[in-house]
C-alpha positions as CSV (number, residue, x, y, z in Angstrom):
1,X,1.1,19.7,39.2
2,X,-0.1,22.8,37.3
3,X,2.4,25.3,36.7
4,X,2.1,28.9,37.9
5,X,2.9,30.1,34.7
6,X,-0.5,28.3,33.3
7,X,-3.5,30.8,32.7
8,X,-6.8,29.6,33.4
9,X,-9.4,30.6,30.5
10,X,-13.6,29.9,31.2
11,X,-15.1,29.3,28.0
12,X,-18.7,31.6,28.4
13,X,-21.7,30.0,27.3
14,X,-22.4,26.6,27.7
15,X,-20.7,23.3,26.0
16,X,-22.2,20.1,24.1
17,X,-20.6,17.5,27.8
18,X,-20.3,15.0,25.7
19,X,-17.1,15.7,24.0
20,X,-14.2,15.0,25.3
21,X,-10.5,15.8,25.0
22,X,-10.2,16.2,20.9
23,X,-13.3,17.9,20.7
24,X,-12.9,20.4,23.4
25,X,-9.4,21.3,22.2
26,X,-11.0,21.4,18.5
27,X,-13.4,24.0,20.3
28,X,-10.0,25.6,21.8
29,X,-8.4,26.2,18.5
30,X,-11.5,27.4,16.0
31,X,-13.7,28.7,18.4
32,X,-11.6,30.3,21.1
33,X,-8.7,30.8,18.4
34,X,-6.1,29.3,20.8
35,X,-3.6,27.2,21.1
36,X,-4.7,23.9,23.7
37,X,-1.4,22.8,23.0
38,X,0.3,25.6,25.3
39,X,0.0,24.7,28.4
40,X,-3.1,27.1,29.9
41,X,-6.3,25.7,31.2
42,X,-9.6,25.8,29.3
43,X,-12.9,25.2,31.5
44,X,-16.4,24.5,30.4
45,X,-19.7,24.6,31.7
46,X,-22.5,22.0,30.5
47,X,-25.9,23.4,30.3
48,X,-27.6,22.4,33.3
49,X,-24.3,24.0,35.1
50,X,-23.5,21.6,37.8
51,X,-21.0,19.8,35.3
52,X,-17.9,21.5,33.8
53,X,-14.8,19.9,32.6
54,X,-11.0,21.5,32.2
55,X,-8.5,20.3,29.2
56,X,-4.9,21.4,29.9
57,X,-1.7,19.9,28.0
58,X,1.1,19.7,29.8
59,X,3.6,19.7,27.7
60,X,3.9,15.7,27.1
61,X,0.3,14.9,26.4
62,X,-3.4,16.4,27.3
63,X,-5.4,16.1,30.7
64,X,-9.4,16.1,31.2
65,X,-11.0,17.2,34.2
66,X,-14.9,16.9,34.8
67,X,-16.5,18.0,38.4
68,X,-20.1,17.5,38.7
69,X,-21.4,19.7,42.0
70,X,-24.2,17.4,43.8
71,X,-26.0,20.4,45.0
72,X,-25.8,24.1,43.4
73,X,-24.7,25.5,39.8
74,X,-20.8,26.5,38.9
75,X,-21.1,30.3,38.8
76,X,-20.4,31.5,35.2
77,X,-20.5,34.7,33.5
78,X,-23.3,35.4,31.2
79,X,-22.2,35.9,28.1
80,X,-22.5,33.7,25.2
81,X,-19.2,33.7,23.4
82,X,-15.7,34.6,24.1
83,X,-13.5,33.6,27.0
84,X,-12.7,35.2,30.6
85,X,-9.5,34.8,32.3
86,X,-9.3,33.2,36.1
87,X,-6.4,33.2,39.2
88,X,-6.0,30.0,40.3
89,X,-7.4,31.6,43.5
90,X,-10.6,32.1,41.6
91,X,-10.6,28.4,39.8
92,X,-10.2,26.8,43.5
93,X,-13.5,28.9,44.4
94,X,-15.3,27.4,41.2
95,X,-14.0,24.4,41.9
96,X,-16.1,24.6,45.2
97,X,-19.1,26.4,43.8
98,X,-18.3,29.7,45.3
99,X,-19.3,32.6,43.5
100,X,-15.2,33.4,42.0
101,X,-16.6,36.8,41.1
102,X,-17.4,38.3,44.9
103,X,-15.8,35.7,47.1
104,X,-17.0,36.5,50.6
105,X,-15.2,35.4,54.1
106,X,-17.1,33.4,56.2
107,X,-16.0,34.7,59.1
108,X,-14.5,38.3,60.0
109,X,-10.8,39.0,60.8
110,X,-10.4,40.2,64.8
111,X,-7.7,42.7,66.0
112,X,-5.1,41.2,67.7
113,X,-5.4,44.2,69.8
């Protein structure tokens, strides 16, 4: 289980999906300037944006995460470079493809009155 101390970091732009746990912390450390060794998140976003993968160290040894969406994009930011922080509330809505940004009920709270 993640911790609730763990920050969740979306790396902008999009990311070579072929690399896997050493290269995506490689990018963590000279690209992003961070450490992948303590114990936050780091998601990325292929190109065609319907894949993105997550690295996260845990202390003990590192994790990889990929989710591919089978209809839809992941909603990303559009910047090139740099890195945006998440909730965990807004990593379970881009988890599910919902826009993390402007997440909208789909229904509407009644009075009790």
């Amino acid at each position: 289980m993640i911790p609730s101390t763990a920050r969740v970091w979306i790396a902008m732009g999009h990311t070579d999906m072929r690399k896997g746990m050493q290269g995506l912390a490689l990018l963590v450390q000279q690209g992003l300037k961070r450490d992948p060794h303590g114990g936050d998140l780091y998601v990325f976003r292929g190109r065609a944006g319907a894949l993105i993968k997550i690295i996260w160290h845990d202390g003990i040894g590192m994790s990889l995460y990929a989710k591919r969406l089978e209809k839809g994009r992941f909603v990303w930011p559009s910047a090139n470079d740099g890195i945006v922080s998440l909730t965990a509330s807004q990593l379970a809505c881009l988890l599910d493809g919902i826009d993390w940004r402007n997440p909208q009920y789909s229904w509407r709270p009644q009075s009790a009155g």
